[in-house]
N, C-alpha and C positions, 0 to 999 in steps of 0.2 A: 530529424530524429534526435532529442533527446535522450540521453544515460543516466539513471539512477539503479539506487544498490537499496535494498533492504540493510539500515541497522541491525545487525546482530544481535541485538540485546535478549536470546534466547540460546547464546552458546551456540550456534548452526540451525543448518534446515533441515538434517538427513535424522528421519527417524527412526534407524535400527543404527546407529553408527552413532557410539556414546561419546567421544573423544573427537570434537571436528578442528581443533590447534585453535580455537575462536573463544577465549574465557567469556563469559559474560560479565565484564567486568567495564566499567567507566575506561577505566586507561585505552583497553583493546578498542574499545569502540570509539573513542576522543581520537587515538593517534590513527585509526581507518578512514575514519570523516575530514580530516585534514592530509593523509597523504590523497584521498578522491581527489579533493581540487586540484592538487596538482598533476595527476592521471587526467583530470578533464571530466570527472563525471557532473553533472549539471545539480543532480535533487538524492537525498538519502528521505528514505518513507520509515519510519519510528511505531513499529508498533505498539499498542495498547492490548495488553491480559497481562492479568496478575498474577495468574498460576502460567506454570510451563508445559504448554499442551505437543511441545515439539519430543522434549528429553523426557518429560514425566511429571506431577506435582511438586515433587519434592524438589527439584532439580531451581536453580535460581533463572529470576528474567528479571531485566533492571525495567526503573517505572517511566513510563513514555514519558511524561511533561516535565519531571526535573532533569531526563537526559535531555529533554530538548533543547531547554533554557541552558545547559551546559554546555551543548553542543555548540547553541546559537554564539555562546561568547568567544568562545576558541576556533572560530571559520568566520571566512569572508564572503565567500564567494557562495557556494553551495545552499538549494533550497533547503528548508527543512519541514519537511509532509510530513505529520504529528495525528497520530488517532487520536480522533473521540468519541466515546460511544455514549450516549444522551444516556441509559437509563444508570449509569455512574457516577452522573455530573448534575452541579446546578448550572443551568446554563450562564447567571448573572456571574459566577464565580470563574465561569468560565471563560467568557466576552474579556471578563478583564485579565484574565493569567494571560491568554492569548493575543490581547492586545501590547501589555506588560514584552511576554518574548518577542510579539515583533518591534518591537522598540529596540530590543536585545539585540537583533539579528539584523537591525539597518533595515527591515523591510521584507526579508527573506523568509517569513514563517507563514503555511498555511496548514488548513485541515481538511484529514481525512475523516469524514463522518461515516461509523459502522456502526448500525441500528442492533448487532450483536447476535452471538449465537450459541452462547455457551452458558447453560443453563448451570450445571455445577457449580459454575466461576461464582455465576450471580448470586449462588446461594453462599458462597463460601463470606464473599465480600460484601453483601447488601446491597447488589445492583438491582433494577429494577429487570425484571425478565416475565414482558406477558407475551399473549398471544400476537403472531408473526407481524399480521397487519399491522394490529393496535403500538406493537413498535416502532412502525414508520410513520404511524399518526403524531407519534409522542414526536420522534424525530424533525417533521415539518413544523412542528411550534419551536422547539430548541431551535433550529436554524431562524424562524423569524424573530425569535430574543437575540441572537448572536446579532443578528445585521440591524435590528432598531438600536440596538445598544452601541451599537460601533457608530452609528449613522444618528440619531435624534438624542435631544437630549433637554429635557430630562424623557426618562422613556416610560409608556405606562402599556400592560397588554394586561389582556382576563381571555383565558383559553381552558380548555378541556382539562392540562397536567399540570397549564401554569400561571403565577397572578405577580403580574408585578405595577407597581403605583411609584412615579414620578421618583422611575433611578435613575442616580447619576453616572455615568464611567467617565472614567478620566485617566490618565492620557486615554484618547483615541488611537485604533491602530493609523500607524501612519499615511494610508492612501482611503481612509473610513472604512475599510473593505479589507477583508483577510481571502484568500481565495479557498474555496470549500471543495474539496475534490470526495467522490463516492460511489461506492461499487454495488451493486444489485443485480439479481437475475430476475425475482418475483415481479408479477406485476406492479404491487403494490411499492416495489424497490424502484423499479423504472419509474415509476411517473412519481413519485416523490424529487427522487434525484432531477427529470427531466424541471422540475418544478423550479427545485431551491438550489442545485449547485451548480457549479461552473464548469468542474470535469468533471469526467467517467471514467474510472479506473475498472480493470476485469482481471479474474485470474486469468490462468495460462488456457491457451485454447489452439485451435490451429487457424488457418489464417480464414478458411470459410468461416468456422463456429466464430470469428473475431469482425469477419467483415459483415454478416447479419447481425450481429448485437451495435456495431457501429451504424448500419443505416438505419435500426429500431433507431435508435436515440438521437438522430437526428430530426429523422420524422416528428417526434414525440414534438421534438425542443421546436422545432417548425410550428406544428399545429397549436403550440399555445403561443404562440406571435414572439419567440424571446429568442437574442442572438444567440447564434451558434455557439456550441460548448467548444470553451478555450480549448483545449487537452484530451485526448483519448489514449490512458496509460492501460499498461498489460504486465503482471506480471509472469517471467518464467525464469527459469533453473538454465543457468551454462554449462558446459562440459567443452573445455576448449581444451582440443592433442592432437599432435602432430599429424597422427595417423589414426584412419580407422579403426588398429586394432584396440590401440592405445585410447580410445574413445568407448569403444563397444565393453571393455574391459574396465571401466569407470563406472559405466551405467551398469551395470551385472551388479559390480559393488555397492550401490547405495541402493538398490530397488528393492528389496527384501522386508518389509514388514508384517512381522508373524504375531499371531494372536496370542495375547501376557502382553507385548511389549508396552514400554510406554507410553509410546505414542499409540496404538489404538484404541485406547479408550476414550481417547480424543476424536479418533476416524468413526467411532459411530455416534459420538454426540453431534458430532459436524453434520455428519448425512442425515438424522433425523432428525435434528433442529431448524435447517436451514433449506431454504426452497430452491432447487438449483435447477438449468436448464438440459444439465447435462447426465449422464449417468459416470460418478466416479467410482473408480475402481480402484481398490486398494494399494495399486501398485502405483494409480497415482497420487495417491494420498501418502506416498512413503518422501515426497520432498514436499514443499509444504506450498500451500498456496497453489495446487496442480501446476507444478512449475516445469515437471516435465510435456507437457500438453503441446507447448509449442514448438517441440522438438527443434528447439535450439541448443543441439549440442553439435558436434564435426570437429573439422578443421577449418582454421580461419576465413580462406575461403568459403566454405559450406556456409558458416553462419556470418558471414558479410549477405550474400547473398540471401537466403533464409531473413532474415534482418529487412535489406532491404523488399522483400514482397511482403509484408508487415504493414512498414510503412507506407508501399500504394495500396494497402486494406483500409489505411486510415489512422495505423498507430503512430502517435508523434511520440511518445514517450514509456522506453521499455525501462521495470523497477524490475531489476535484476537482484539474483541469489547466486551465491560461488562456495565453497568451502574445499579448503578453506577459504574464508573470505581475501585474506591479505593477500595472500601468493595469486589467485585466481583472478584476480579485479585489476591486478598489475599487469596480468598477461592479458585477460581482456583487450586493455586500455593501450596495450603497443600492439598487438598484433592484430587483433578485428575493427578497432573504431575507425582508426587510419584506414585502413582495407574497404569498410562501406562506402564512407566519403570518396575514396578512388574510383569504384565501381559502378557509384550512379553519375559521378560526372562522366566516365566512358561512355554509359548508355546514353546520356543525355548528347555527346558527342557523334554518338551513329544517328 
């Protein structure tokens, strides 16, 4: 099992809770991405929106691709998993920023491709935002610009959204390949993904909802003859205390969002733009990313354990949320990571 955290760069995750001690600010998030390495978390995931659909429009979010390139210069160790959403980008302009920061980052940068869902945004910013499918049709040419362009050269394609004639990039990413990770629930999400990317990321889910979305996409990836996808990530929300009550008194406080606030205007653009497998419910839409879903919260124990039946579902890699971030990702990082690692060599020991 792998550890990664969600960048910050939204000020928190908790939608009725204005103040989370997590500035959205470069400094906060520079000195969190460099104390992680030294906690031992593996990958930080960099989201991409321009507006702040957590705290409210007005509210600031810093911009995914020059944190990242900022990120990439000040860390060693640490991946860095960087959104892109095709109908915001050119994909040529993109091949190269991205090849550009993995050069930055010694090797360490890939992407997150989100074919989007937020219609307001796109109108605010001049993104492209059409119908569901025809997103993911756009999305399967952007991925085959990114990989001919990291990979031939000079490169030329004529496609549906896009035209390009004998372009050059230069540098190339350093291994010609950037790894592309993507999340989907729709049909048309799954076989695009099973298609073009490497991993599958999902929000939060329980570990059934988690172990039939993992064997759909193998099958998938199976029946078009292409190796197995590298990575099966999940996101959810921690709640690490002592004690249950100290625990159950945690989640009370952050689960609250009432209709005015700022973040729901966001919870129904969410559920009615986007094609999901599941029915969310408000309450889980109050941390972001259904990050309570997995109900990984308890005592160390609890989610050692919780954790590892996860990982015999399939997950190698949980992209974790804490708030605040700083204090919460430290205690993570001594008190549950050590604790998994003990528990499956025991089992493995019986």
């Amino acid at each position: 099992m792998k550890f990664g955290f969600w960048l910050p760069v939204f000020g928190g995750w908790l939608r009725n809770v204005t103040d989370e001690d997590m500035p959205a600010t470069f400094e906060y998030v520079k000195e969190l991405a460099q104390n992680a390495e030294d906690w031992g978390y593996d990958l930080t995931l960099i989201a991409e929106l321009n507006l702040n659909d957590i705290k409210g429009l007005e509210s600031p979010s810093l911009d995914a691709w020059s944190t990242a390139a900022a990120i990439a210069a000040v860390t060693k160790r640490i991946e860095i998993l960087t959104a892109i959403r095709p109908g915001f980008h050119n994909p040529a302009l993109t091949a190269k920023a991205a090849a550009n920061i993995d050069h930055i980052s010694n090797g360490r940068f890939s992407l997150n491709v989100v074919s989007a869902w937020w219609e307001g945004e796109a109108r605010q910013y001049g993104g492209i935002f059409t119908a569901h499918d025809e997103r993911y049709a756009r999305t399967e040419e952007f991925i085959h610009i990114l990989k001919g362009l990291w990979k031939e050269t000079p490169f030329t394609y004529t496609g549906q959204f896009y035209q390009y004639e004998n372009t050059y990039l230069s540098p190339k990413p350093i291994n010609q390949h950037i790894p592309l990770y993507a999340g989907g629930e729709s049909e048309a999400g799954k076989q695009t993904i099973a298609k073009t990317c490497d991993s599958y990321v999902m929000h939060g889910g329980t570990v059934e909802e988690i172990a039939e979305k993992i064997n759909d996409m193998k099958n998938r990836r199976q029946s078009l003859g292409e190796k197995p996808l590298e990575t099966f990530g999940m996101s959810a929300y921690i709640i690490c205390r002592d004690t249950e009550e100290e625990v159950q008194q945690e989640l009370a406080r952050i689960t609250e969002v009432k209709e005015g606030s700022p973040g729901y205007e966001g919870y129904k653009d969410f559920v009615s733009k986007s094609h999901l497998n599941v029915e969310v419910q408000l309450k889980d839409y109050s941390v972001s990313n259904r990050g309570l879903r997995p109900d990984l919260i308890g005592t160390p124990e609890q989610l050692a354990k919780k954790i590892i039946s996860f990982e015999e579902a399939g997950v190698n890699l949980l992209i974790l949320q804490f708030s605040p971030q700083h204090t919460e990702m430290k205690r993570f990082a001594e008190q549950v990571m050590p604790l998994v690692e003990k528990l499956k060599k025991e089992k493995q020991e019986v």
